[in-house]
C-alpha positions as CSV (number, residue, x, y, z in Angstrom):
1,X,38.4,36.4,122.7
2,X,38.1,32.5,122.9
3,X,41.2,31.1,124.0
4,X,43.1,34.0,124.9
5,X,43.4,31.8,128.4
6,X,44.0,28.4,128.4
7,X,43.1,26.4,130.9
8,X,45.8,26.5,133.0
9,X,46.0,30.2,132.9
10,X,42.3,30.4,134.0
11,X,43.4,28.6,137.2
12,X,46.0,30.6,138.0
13,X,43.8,33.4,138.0
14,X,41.2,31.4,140.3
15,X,39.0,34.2,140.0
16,X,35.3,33.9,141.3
17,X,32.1,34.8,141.9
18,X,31.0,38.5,139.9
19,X,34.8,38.8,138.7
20,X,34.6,35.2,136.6
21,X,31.9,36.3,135.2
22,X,32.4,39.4,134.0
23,X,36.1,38.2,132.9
24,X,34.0,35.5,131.1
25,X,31.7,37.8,129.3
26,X,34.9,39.8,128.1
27,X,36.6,36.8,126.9
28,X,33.3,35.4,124.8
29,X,32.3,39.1,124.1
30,X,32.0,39.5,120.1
31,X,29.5,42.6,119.7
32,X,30.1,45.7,118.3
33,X,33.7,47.4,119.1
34,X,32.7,49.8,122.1
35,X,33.8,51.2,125.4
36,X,33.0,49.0,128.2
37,X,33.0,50.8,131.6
38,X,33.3,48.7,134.7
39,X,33.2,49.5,138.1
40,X,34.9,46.2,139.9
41,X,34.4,47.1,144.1
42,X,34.9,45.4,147.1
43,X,36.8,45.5,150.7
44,X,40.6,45.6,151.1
45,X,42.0,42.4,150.7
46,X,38.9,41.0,148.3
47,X,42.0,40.4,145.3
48,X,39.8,42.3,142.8
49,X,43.4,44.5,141.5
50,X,45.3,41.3,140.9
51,X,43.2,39.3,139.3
52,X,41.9,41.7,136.7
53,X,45.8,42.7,136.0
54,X,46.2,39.3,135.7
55,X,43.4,39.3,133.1
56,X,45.1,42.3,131.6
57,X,48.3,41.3,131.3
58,X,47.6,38.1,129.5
59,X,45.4,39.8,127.2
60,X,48.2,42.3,126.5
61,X,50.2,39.2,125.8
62,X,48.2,37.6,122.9
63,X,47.2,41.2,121.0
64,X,50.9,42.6,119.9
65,X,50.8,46.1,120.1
66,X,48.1,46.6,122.8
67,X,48.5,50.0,125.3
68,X,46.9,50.1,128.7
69,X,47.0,53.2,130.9
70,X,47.4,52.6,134.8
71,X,46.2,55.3,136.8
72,X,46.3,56.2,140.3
73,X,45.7,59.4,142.0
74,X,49.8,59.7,143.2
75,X,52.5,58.3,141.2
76,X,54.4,57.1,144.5
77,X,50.9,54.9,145.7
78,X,50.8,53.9,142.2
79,X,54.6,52.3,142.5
80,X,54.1,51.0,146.1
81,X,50.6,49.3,145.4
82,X,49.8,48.1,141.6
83,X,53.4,48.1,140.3
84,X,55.0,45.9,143.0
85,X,51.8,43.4,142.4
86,X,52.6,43.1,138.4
87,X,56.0,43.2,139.3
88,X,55.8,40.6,142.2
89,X,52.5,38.7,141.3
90,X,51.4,38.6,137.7
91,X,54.5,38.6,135.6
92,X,55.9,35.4,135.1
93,X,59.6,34.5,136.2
94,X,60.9,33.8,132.9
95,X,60.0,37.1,131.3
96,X,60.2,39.3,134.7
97,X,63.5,40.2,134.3
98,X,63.0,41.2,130.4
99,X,60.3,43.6,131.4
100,X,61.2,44.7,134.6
101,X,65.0,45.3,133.9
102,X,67.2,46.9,136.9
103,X,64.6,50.0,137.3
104,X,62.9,50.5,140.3
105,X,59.1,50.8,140.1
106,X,58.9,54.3,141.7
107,X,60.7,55.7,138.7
108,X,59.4,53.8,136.1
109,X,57.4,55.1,133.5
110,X,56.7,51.7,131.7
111,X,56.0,48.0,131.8
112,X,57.1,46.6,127.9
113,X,56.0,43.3,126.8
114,X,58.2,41.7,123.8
115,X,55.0,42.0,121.4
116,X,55.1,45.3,121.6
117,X,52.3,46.1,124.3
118,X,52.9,48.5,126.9
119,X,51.4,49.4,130.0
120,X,51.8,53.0,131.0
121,X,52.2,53.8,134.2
122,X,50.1,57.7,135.6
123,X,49.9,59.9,138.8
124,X,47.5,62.6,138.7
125,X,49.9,64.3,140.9
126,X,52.4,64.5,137.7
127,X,51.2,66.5,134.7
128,X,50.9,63.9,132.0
129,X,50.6,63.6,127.8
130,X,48.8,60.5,128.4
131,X,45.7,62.0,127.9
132,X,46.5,62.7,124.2
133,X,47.8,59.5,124.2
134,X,46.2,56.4,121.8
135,X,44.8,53.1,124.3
136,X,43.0,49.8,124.2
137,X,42.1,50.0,128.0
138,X,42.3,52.6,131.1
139,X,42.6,51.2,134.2
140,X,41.9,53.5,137.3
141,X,43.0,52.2,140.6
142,X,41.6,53.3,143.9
143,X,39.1,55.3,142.1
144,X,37.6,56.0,145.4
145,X,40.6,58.8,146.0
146,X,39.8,60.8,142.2
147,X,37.2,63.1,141.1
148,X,35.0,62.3,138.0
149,X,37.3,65.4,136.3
150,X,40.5,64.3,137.3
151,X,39.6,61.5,134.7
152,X,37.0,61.6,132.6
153,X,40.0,63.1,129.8
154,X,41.4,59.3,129.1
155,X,37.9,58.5,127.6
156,X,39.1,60.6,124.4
157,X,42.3,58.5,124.6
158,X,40.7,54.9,124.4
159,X,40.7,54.9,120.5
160,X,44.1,52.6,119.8
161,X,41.7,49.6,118.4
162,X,44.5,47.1,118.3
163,X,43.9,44.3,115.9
164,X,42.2,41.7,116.8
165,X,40.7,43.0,120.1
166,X,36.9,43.2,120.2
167,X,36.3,46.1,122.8
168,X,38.1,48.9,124.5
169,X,37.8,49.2,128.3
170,X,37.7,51.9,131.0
171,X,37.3,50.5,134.5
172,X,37.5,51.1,137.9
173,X,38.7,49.4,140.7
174,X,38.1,50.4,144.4
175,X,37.5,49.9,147.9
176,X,33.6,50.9,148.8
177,X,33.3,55.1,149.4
178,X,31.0,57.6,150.2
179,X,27.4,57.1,148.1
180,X,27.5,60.5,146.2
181,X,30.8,59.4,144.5
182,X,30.9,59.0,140.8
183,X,31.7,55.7,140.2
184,X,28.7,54.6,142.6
185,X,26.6,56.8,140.6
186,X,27.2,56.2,137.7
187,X,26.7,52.2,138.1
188,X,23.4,53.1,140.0
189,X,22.6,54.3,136.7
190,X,23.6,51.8,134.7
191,X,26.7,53.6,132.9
192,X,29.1,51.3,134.1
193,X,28.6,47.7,135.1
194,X,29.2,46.8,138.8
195,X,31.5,44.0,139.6
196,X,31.3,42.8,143.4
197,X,34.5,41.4,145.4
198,X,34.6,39.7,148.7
199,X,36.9,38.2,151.1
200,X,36.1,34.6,149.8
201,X,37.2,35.8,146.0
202,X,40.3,35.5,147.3
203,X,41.6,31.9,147.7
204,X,44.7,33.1,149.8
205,X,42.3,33.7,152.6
206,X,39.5,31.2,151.4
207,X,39.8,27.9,149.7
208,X,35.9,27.3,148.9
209,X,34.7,25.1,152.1
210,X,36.4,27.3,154.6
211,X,39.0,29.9,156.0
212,X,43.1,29.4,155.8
213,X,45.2,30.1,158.2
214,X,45.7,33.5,156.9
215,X,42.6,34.0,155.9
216,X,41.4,33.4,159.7
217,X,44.7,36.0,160.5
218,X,43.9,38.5,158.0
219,X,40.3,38.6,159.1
220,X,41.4,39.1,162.4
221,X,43.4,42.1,161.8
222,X,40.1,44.2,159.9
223,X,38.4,44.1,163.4
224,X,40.3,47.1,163.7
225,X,38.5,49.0,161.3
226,X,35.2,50.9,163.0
227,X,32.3,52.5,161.8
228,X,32.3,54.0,158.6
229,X,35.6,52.3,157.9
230,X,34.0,49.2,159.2
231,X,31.5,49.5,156.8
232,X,33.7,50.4,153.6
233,X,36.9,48.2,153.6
234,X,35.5,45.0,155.5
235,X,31.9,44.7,154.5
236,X,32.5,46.2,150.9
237,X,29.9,48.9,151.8
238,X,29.4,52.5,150.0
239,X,28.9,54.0,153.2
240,X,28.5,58.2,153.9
241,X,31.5,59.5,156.7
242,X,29.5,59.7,159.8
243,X,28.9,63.6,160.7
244,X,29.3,64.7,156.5
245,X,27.7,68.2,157.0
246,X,26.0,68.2,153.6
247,X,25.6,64.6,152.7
248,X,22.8,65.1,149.7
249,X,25.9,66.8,147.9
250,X,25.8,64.9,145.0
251,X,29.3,65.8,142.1
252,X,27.2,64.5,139.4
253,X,24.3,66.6,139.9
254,X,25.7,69.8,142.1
255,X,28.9,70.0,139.7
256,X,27.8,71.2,136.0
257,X,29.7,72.1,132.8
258,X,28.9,76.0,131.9
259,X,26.9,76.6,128.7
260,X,28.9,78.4,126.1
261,X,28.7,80.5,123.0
262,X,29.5,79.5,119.5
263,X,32.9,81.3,120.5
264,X,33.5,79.1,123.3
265,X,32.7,81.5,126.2
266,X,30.6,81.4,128.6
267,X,27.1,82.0,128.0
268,X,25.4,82.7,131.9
269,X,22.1,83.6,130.3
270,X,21.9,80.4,129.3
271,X,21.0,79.6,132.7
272,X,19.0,82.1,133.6
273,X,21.9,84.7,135.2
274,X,20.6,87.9,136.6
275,X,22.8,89.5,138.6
276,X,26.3,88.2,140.9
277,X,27.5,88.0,144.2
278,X,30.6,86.7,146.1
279,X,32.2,84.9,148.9
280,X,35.1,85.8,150.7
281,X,37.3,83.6,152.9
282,X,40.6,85.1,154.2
283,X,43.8,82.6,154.1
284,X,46.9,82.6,153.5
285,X,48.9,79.7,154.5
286,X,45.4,77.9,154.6
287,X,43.8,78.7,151.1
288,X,41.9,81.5,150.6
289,X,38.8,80.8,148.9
290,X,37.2,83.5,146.8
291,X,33.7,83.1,144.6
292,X,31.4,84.6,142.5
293,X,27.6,83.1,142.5
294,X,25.3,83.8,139.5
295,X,21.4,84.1,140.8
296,X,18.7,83.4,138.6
297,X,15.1,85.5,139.0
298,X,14.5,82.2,141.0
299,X,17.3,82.9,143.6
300,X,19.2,79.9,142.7
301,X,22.9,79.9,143.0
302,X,25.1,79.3,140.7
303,X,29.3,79.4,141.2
304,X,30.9,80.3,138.3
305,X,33.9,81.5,139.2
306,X,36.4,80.6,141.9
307,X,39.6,81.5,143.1
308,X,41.3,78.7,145.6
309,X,44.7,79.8,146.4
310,X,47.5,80.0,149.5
311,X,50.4,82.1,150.0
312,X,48.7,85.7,148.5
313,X,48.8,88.7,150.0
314,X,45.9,90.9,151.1
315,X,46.6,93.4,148.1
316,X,46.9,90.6,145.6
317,X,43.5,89.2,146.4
318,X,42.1,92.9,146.3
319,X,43.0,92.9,142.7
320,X,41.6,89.9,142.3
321,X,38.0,91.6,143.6
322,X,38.2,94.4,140.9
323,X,39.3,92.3,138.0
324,X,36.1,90.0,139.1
325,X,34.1,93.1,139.4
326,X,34.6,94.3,135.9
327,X,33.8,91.0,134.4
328,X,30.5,90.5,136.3
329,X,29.6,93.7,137.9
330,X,29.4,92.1,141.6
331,X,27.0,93.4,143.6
332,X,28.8,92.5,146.9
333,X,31.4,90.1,148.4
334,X,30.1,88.4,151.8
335,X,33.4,88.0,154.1
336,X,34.8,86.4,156.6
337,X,34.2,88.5,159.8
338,X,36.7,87.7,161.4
339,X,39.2,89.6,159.4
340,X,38.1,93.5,159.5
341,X,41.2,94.5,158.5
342,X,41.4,92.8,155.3
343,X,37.4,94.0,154.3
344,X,39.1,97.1,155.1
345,X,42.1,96.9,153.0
346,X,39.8,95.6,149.7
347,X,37.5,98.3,149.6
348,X,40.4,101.2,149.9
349,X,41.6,98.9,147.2
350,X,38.3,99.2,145.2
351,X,37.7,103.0,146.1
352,X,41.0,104.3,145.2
353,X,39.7,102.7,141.2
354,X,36.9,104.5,141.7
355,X,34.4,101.4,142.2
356,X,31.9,100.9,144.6
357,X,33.1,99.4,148.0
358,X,32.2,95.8,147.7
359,X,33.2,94.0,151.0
360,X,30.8,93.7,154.1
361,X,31.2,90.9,156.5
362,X,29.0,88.0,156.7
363,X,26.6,87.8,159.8
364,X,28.1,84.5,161.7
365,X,25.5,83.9,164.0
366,X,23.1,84.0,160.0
367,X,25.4,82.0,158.7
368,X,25.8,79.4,161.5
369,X,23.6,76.5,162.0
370,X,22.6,78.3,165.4
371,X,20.3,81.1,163.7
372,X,17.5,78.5,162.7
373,X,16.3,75.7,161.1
374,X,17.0,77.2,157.7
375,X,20.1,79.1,158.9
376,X,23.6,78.7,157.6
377,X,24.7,74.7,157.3
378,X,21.1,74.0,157.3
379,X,20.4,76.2,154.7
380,X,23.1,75.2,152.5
381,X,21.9,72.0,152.5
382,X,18.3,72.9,151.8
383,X,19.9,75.1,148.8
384,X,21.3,71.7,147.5
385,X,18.3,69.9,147.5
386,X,16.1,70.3,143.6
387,X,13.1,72.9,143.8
388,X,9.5,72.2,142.4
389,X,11.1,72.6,138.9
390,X,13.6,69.7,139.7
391,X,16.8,72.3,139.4
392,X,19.2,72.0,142.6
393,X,19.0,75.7,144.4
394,X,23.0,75.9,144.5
395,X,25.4,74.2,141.8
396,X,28.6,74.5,141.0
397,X,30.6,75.1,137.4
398,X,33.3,72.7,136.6
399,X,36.2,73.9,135.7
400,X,35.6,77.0,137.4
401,X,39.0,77.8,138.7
402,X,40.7,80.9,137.5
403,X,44.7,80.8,138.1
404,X,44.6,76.7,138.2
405,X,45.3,74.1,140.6
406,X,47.3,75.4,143.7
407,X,50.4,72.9,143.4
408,X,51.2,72.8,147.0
409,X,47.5,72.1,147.6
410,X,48.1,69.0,145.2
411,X,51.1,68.2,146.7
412,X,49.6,67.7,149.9
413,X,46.2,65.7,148.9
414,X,43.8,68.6,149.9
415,X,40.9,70.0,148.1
416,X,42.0,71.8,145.4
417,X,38.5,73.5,143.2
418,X,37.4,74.5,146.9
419,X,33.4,72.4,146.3
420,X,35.8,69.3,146.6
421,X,35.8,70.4,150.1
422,X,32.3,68.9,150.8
423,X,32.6,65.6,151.1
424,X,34.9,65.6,153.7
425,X,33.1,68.9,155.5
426,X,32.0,67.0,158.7
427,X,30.9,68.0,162.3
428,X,33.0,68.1,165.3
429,X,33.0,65.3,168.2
430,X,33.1,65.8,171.8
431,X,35.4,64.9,174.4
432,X,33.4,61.2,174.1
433,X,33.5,60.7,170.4
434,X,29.9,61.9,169.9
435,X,29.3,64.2,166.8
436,X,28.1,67.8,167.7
437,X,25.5,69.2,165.2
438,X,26.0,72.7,166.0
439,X,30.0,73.0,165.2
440,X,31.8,71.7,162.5
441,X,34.9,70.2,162.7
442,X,37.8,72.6,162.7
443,X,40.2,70.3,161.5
444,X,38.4,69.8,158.4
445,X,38.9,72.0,155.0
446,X,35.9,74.3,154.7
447,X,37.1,77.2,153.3
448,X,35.0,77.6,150.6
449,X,32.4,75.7,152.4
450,X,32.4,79.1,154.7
451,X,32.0,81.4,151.9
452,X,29.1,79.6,150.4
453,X,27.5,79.3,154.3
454,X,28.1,83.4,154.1
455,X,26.6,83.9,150.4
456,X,23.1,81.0,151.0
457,X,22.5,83.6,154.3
458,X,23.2,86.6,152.5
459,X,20.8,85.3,149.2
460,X,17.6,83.4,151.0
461,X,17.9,84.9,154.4
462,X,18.5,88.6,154.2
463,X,17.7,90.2,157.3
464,X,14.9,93.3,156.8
465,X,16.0,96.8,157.1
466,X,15.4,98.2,160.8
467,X,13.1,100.9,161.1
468,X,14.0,103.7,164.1
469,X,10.8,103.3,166.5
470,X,8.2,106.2,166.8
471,X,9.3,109.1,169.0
472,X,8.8,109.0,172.2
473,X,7.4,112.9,172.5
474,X,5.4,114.6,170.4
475,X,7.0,117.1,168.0
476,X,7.5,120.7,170.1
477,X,6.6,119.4,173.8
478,X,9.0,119.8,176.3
479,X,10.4,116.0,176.5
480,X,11.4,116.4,172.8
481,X,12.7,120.2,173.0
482,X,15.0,118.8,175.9
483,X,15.7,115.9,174.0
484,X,14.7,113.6,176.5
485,X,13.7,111.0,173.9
486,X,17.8,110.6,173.4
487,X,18.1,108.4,176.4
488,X,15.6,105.8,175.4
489,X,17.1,105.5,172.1
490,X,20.3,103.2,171.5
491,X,23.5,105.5,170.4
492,X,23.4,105.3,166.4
493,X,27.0,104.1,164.7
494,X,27.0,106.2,161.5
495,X,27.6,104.4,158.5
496,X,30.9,102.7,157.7
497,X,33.0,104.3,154.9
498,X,32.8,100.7,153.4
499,X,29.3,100.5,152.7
500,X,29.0,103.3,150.7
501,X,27.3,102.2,147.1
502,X,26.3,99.1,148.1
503,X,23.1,98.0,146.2
């Protein structure tokens, strides 16, 4: 790509540092035609988005034809952030007007270049055909807000190889996040390259000896930002929420495709699949989160199956249970306690068709992190660590969903495959700000975090059956003819209907 910028373009770029160079190696690059994956990080305000659309936008310029996809996780960010910068910032005045028109950027669709390149413009909020789509280049912003599956669709769409152009590209730009998230990863492992950013990249606030004016301002205004934030959008840190419940959940290693026949269905024996058990947490204008586990002769956990849905009746998710049933033969559905009523209501469901009454409720005080140090949140988190033979004790099936992706979940920027709950799953502070390790917080999602607290306790912690202690008197003496054993013994609750044919 020699010469694709001239000189005087290059300074108007004024890139620096990690982004020259990797601008640079693009530019000179004349290897094999190939995907090359970037991950290009750094605080707010670092100038990493403009200057590689910049980059983009003059390369688009010289290759006729060329098609770049611009994704962001909404469509309206996507218009208020990266559109008003190409509009504003990187087109040039004499040909602003051609490609910009009278359109506003929220309802655009497009940016068209008089060569013929185009960038298009997607919210993974809005269904999209971009996916089927032919590109050069895929361009994720704020990658930090998007799940690896949201995603990783476009890289069967990079396959437009434009004439002329030595490389096709799928990269990433972000503010610092948690460490578990993909894009981190997958540059810890060398699948993408990592491209640094700082506050001196950007020559508004740094002219290469010292800070401007606004520089000094803008500085200034970040002392705002405090601890984990502190960490992520002024020091450019990948930096863990403080108080994540289970911080060693990892998406890349937790979240796994499910093995399949010839025939394209799943194949559970594949990983070892014995038997099947669920989770149950009641909701209704909060989402109700129902699962099914696979355990393997190892008692590993496997979900592969999950409902996470709001607004549903209590009889619509009892036919849920039996069609669930009669795929995997359950062997119970650990609840949510707090609702007897609706336990209640699912196994009259289940008995009336004849099929054994699932539903019990989960112990709380098993399932809390109160009952030990392997007891609810702390066992969940043991579960997610690898066993001697290097396999995580609970995982998680991508794509596991049945009856989609709850739109008004979507809508609203909440979890929406229920194990996307995790990383936000934190504990609760006191009256002082301090986090409290015994409570989560109950502002925070966790609705399938519960069921999977209920289903860990119900799987490795199981409590032993009780044994009735010895009698008192011996058979045929007076103290057991007049039944005075009776009043040392604790009055007996005979056995709820529900329970009947539980294994």
């Amino acid at each position: 790509m020699v010469g694709v910028l001239a000189e005087q373009e290059t300074k108007k770029l004024a890139p620096r540092g990690e982004m020259l160079s990797f601008l640079n190696d693009l530019r000179a690059y004349k290897g094999e035609r190939k995907i090359i994956q970037a991950l290009i990080e750094g605080p707010r305000g670092s100038a990493k988005s403009l200057n590689f659309t910049r980059f983009l936008y003059l390369t688009a310029a010289h290759f006729a034809g060329m098609r770049i996809l611009v994704v962001r996780k909404t469509r309206a960010d996507l218009a208020a952030t990266w559109c008003q910068t190409f509009e504003s910032e990187v087109l040039p005045p004499n040909v602003r007007q051609e490609v910009v028109g009278d359109s506003s950027a929220t309802h655009r669709t497009e940016y068209r270049l008089s060569n013929g390149s185009v960038f298009y413009l997607c919210g993974l909020d809005r269904p999209s055909k971009h996916q089927g789509a032919n590109l050069d280049a895929v361009l994720i912003e704020e990658a930090e807000e998007v799940q690896w599956h949201q995603v990783q669709g476009f890289f069967g769409a990079i396959r437009q190889f434009t004439p002329g152009l030595p490389w096709q590209l799928f990269v990433c730009l972000t503010n610092p996040g948690p460490p578990k998230h993909w894009a981190n990863q997958k540059a810890i492992h060398g699948l993408m390259r990592r491209v640094v950013t700082t506050h001196k990249d950007n020559p508004k606030w740094w002219d290469g000896s010292e800070w401007t004016d606004e520089g000094r301002a803008y500085m200034a205004s970040l002392s705002r930002y405090t601890g984990v934030q502190h960490k992520r959008h002024v020091l450019g840190l990948w930096a863990a929420a403080e108080g994540t419940v289970w911080d060693n959940f990892d998406e890349l290693t937790h979240v796994i495709e499910a093995p399949r026949r010839a025939d394209g269905t799943p194949d559970w024996t594949q990983l070892g699949l014995k038997d099947f058990i669920g989770g149950m947490d009641w909701g209704f204008t909060a989402p109700g989160s129902l699962s099914i586990y696979g355990r393997d002769s190892d008692k590993r956990l496997v979900r592969v199956a999950g409902i996470y849905k709001t607004k549903q009746q209590l009889e619509w998710w009892a036919e849920r249970v039996v069609e669930l049933d009669k795929e995997f033969g359950l062997t119970r559905i650990m609840c949510d306690p707090s609702r007897p009523d609706a336990i209640a209501l699912v196994n009259d469901h289940l008995a009336r068709k004849g099929l054994p009454m699932l539903c019990e409720p989960a112990d709380n005080k098993k399932a809390s992190s109160a009952g030990g140090d392997l007891a609810g949140i702390d066992l969940v988190r043991w579960g997610l660590e690898k066993d001697q033979a290097g396999i995580p004790r609970i995982r998680f099936i991508r794509d596991a969903l049945r009856f989609g992706v709850d739109p008004e979940l979507q809508a609203a920027n909440q979890p929406v495959e229920g194990w996307d709950e995790i990383a936000g799953y934190t504990f609760a502070r006191d009256a002082h700000g301090e986090l409290l390790d015994d409570r989560t917080d109950p502002d925070a999602p966790d609705h399938m975090c519960d069921e999977t607290r209920y289903v860990a306790a119900e799987n490795w912690k199981r409590d032993k059956p009780k044994v009735d202690p010895a009698p008192k008197f011996d058979q045929g003496s007076m103290g057991s003819i007049y039944r005075h054993a009776d009043e040392f013994k604790p009055q007996r609750r005979h056995r709820p209907m529900w329970r009947a044919g539980i294994a």
